[in-house]
C-alpha positions as CSV (number, residue, x, y, z in Angstrom):
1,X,6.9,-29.2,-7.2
2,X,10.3,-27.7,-7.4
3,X,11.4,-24.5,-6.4
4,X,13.4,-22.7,-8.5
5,X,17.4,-22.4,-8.3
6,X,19.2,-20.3,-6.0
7,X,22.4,-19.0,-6.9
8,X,25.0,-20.5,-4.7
9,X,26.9,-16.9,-4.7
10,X,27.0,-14.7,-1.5
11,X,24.3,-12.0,-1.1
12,X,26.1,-8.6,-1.5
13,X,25.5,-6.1,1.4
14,X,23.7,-2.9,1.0
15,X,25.4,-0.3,-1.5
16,X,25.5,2.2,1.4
17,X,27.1,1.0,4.5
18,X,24.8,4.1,7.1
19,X,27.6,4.1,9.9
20,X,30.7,4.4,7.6
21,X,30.3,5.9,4.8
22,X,28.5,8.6,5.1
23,X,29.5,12.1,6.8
24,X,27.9,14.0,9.4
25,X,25.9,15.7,6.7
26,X,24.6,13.6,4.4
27,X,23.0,11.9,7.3
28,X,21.3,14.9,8.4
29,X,20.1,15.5,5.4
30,X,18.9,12.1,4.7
31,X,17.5,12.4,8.5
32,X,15.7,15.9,7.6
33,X,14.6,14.6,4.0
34,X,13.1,11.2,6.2
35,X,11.3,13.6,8.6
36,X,9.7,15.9,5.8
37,X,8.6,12.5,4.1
38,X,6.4,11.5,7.4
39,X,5.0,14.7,8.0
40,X,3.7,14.3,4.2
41,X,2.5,10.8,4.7
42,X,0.7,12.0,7.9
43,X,-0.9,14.8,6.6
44,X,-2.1,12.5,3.5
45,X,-3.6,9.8,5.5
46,X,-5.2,12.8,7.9
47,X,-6.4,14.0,4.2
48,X,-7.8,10.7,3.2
49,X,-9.4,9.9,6.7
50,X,-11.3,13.4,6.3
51,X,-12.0,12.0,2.6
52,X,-13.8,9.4,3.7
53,X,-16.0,10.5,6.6
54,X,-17.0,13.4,4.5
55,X,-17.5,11.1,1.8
56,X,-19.2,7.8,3.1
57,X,-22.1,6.5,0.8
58,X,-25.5,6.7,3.0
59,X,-27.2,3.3,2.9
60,X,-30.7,3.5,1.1
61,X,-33.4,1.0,2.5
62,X,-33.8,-1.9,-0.8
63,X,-37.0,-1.4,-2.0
64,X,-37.2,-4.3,-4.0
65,X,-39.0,-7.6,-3.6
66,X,-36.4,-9.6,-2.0
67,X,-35.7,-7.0,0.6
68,X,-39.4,-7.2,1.2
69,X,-39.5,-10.8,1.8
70,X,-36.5,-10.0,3.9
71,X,-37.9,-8.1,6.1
72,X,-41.2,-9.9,6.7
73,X,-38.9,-13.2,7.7
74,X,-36.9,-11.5,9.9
């Protein structure tokens, strides 16, 4: 198989170039809007880990007859 074809034109670089173009505070903005980010994605994930302990389904013994003949083999 083929892949498909590439353009042979050079990749432009990023639209914001972080050490030149920006001033003193639009990168501590950026850096305070970064830092309120991660203490939202912590708290979310600490939010979801509580979640899911809290929540875990409890496993109910099979009562069926396969889980019978299970059991007796093993």
């Amino acid at each position: 198989m083929c892949s498909s074809p590439k353009s042979s034109r050079a990749v432009k670089k990023s639209a914001i170039n972080f050490d030149d173009e920006l001033t003193q505070e639009q990168r501590l903005r950026f850096a305070a809007k970064a830092n309120l980010a991660e203490q939202r994605r912590a708290q979310r994930e600490a939010t979801n880990k509580r979640y899911e302990k809290k929540h875990t389904p409890a496993k109910k013994p099979a009562t069926g007859l396969f889980s019978w003949l299970q059991q007796l083999v093993s």
